[in-house]
N, C-alpha and C positions, 0 to 999 in steps of 0.2 A: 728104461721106462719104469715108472712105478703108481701103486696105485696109492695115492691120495688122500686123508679123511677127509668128510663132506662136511661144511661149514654147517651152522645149526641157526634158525631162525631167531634176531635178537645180536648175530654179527654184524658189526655195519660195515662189511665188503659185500654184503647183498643187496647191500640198499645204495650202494655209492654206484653212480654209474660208471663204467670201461672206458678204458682210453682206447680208440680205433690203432690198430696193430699198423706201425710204419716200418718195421724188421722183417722181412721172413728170411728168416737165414734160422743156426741149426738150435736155438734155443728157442723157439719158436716149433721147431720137428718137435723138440723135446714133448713142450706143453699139451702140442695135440695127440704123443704119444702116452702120456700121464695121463691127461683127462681120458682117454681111448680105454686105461684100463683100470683109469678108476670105475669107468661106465659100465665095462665089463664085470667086474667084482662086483657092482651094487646092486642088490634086490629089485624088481621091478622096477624096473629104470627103462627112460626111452633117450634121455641124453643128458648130458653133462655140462655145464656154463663154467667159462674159468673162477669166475665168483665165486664158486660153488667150493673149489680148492683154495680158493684166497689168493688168486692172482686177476690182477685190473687190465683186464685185456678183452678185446673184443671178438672171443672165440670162443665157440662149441662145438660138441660130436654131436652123435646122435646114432641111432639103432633101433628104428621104428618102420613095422609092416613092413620088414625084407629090407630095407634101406639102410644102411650102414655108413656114417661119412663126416665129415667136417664142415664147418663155418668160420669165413673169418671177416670182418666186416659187415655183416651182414643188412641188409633191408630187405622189407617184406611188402608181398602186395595181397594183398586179402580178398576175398570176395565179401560181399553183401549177405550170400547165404550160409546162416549158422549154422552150427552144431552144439549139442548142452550136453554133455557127455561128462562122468567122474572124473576128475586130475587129483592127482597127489604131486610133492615133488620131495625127492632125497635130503630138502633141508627143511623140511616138516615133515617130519618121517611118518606115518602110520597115520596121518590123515587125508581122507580125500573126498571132495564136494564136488556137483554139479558145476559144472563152469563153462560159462558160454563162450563158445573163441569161433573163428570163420569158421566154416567146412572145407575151403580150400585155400593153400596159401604155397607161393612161390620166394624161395629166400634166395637173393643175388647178392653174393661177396666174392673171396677169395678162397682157394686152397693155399696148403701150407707153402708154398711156392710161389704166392704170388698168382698166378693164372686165374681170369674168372673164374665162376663156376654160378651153375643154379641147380638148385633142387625143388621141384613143384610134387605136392603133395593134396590127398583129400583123406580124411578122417583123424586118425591116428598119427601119423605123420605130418598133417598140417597141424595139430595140436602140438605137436613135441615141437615144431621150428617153430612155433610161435610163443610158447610156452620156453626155449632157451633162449628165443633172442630179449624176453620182455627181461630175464636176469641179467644183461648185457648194459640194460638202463635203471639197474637197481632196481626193480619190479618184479615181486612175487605173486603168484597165481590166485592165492587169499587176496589181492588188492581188488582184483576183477570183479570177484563177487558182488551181490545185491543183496539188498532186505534182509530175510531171515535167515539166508546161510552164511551171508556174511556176519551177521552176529552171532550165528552158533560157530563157526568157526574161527572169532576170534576171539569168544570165551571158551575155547577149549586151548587154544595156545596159550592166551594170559590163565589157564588154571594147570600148562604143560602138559596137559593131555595127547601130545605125542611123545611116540616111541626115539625118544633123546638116548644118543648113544652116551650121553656124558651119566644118563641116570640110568645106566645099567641095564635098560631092557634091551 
């Protein structure tokens, strides 16, 4: 297993969407073990998208409010009722804005194995499963956005005003 560098907004593996995972055999263990500890080693982090590492697969981790786990295929069923809370994410490093997503949300796919599986979450962890599965369809967290923060937030990308590991901070 190994950890990973995180792709940087302006890759177009973030913006392409994942091919849905038809292998789970041991290259497949692998990828959930790499993204596991790229997730691990990365600063405020709540979870990892394979995009993220620059692989076109339809899987993520995650490590949000106590919960610790995988996704592989996943869909989502959302409530109605919101939450507008800060997000940042690891391939816009050192920015983060208001961003409206459900308050509760339940993600059903696969583990590395093949076996269903579901994770139902509220706050913080419905934010993170919804927040890796939207990189799974080439959708970053900036795209959500509305009116004013969406414009402050994407004159501060288009002037680089994030913390870009390629420019040294």
């Amino acid at each position: 297993m190994t950890m990973r560098p995180i792709r940087i907004i302006g890759d177009p593996v973030l913006r392409t969407p994942c091919e849905p995972v038809t292998n789970f055999d041991a290259d497949l263990r692998a990828l959930v073990g790499d993204l596991m500890d790229t997730l691990l080693g990365a600063p405020g982090r709540a979870g990892v998208a394979a995009p993220q590492i620059g692989v076109n697969a339809q899987v993520f981790v995650y490590d949000a409010d106590g919960h610790c786990g995988h996704m592989i295929n996943p869909t989502l069923e959302l409530s109605e009722e919101l939450q507008d809370d800060d997000e940042g994410c690891l391939s816009i490093p050192g920015l983060y804005f208001p961003t409206p997503r459900a308050l509760h949300a339940t993600a059903h796919g696969f583990d590395q194995h093949g076996q269903p599986l579901s994770i139902s979450g509220t706050g913080f962890l419905a934010r993170a499963l919804q927040h890796e599965t939207d990189h799974l369809v080439g959708r970053l967290y900036v795209d959500t956005l509305r009116g004013d923060t969406r414009r402050k937030a994407l004159r501060e990308i288009r002037a680089g005003r994030f913390d870009s590991p390629s420019r040294g901070r």
